[in-house]
C-alpha positions in Angstrom: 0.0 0.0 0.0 3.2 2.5 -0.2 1.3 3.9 -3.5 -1.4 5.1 -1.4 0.9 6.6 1.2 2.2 8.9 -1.6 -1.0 9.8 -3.3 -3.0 10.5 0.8 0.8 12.9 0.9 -0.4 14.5 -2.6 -4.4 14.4 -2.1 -4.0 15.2 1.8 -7.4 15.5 2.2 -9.2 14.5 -0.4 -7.6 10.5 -0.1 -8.0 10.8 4.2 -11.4 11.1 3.6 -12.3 7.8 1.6 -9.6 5.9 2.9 -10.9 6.7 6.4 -14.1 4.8 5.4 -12.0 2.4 3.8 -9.6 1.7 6.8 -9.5 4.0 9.7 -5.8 2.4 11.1 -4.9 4.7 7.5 -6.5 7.5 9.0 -3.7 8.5 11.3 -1.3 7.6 9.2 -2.0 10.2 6.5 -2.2 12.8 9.1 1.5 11.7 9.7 2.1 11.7 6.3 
């Protein structure tokens, strides 16, 4: 999943929103990101 790590760091937002629904462990992690 490192391809989604670099698109939530382009996105920001806009991927920490759906992925939140998706998986909310990778809801933190973005905001890391």
């Amino acid at each position: 999943m490192t391809s989604a790590m670099r698109s939530a760091t382009l996105f920001g937002k806009a991927i920490e929103v759906p992925d939140s629904f998706t998986n909310p462990s990778l809801r933190p992690t973005l905001l890391i990101a």
